[in-house]
N, C-alpha and C positions, 0 to 999 in steps of 0.2 A: 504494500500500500504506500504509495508515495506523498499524498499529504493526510490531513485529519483535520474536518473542519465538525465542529462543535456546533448545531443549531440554537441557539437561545431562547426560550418559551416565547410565547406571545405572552402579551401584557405582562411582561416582567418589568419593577421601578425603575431599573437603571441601564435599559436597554433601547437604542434610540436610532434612526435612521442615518446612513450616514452614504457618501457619494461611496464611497466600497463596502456598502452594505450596511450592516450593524454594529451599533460600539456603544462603547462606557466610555464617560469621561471622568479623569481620576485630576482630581484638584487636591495641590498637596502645600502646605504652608510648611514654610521652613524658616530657621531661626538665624542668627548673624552667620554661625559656623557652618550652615546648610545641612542639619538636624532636622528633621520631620518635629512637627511643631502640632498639626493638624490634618487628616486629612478627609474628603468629602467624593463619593459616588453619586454621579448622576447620568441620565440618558446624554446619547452623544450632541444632541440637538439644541438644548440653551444656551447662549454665550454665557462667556465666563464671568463677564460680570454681577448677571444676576444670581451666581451662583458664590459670591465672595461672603455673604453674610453665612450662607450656611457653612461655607466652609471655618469662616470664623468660631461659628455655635460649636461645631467638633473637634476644637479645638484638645490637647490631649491636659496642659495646665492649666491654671486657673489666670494668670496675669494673661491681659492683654497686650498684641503688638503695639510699639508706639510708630511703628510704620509699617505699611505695607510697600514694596517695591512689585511691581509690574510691566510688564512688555507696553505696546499699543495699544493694546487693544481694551487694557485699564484706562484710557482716557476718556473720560465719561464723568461729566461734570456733576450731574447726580448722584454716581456713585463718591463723588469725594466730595460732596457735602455730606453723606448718609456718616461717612467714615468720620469726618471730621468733628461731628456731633459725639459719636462715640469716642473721641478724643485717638484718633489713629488717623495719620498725617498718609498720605496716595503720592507715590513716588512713580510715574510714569512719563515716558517721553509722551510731547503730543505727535499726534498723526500728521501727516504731511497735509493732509487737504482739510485740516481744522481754520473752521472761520471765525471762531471767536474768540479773543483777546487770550493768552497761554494767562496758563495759574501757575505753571514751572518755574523757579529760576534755574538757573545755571547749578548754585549750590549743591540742592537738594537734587541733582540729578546726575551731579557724581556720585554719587551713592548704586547709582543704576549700576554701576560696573560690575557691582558685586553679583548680580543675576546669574552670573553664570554658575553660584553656588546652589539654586535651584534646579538647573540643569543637569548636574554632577549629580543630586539625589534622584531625580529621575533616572537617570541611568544607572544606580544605583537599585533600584527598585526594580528597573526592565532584567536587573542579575538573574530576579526567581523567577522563572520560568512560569510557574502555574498565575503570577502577576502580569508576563508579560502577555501571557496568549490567556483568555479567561475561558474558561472550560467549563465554570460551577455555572449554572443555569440561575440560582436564586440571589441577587446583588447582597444577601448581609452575609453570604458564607466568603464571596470573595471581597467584602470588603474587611470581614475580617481575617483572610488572607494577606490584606493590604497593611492592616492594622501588624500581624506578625513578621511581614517583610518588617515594619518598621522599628518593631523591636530588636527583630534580630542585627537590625544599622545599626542603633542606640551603643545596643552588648558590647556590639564590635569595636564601633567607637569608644569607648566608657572600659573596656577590656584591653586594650594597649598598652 
C-alpha cells in the first residue's frame, strides 16, 4: 500500500474544508523562549484572528501575555482594540494595501524578529508524527495528542 489517507467523520468540531481537502487548524501560543504557552483546535476555515481569544482562554498558566506578536495577517484593528482592553499590547507588521493610518511604530516591531521562535515550535510539534498527519477522527483525543506533544517539548527542554 503506498499511501494511507484517514477519512475524518462528518460533522466533526474541528474539521473544516480546505483547497486540498480537509484540515485542522492548530493555533499554538508560545512564550519569549518559544515554549508552548497555549494551544487551540479549530476547523481549517476561520481566520486566525477570530480565533486568538480562544486561543488565549486555553491558555496552559494563569498570567496573561503582555504581548502578543503576529504575522499579517494579525493586522486587524478590532482585534487590537479587543487585546488592548485586556491589557495585551498586538505586535504585527501592517499589510501592504492597509489604508488606514498604521498603529505600529518602528519600536514595537522589532520585536517581530523574534517570530521565528514560533516557527521553531511548530516544527517542533510536526517531530510527532500522529500531530503531524491527524488520524484520530474525534478533535479532543488529538488535541490532547497536541497537549502531550507539548509536554513532552517542556521535559525536554526543562530536562537538559
Amino acid at each position: 500500500m503506498d499511501g494511507f489517507f484517514v477519512v475524518a467523520k462528518k460533522g466533526d468540531r474541528a474539521v473544516g474544508k480546505t483547497k486540498r481537502g480537509k484540515g485542522t487548524k492548530v493555533m499554538v501560543l508560545a512564550d519569549r523562549h518559544g515554549l508552548p504557552v497555549a494551544i487551540h483546535i479549530e476547523s481549517a476555515s476561520p481566520n486566525e484572528v477570530t480565533l486568538v481569544e480562544a486561543t488565549l482562554a486555553s491558555r496552559f498558566i494563569l498570567a496573561k501575555p503582555k504581548r502578543l506578536i503576529g504575522d499579517e495577517a494579525y493586522d486587524n484593528d478590532p482585534l487590537d482594540r479587543r487585546l488592548r482592553r485586556r491589557g495585551i499590547e498586538l505586535i504585527a507588521p501592517h499589510r501592504r494595501n492597509r489604508t488606514k493610518p498604521a498603529t505600529q511604530d518602528g519600536r514595537a516591531l522589532r520585536r517581530y524578529r523574534r517570530c521565528w521562535k514560533i516557527e521553531r515550535l511548530n516544527a517542533w510539534l510536526q517531530n510527532f508524527r500522529k500531530v503531524a498527519m491527524r488520524y484520530e477522527h474525534i478533535a479532543e483525543n488529538y488535541l490532547g495528542l497536541l497537549h502531550l506533544a507539548c509536554i513532552m517539548i517542556l521535559l525536554k527542554m526543562f530536562l537538559r
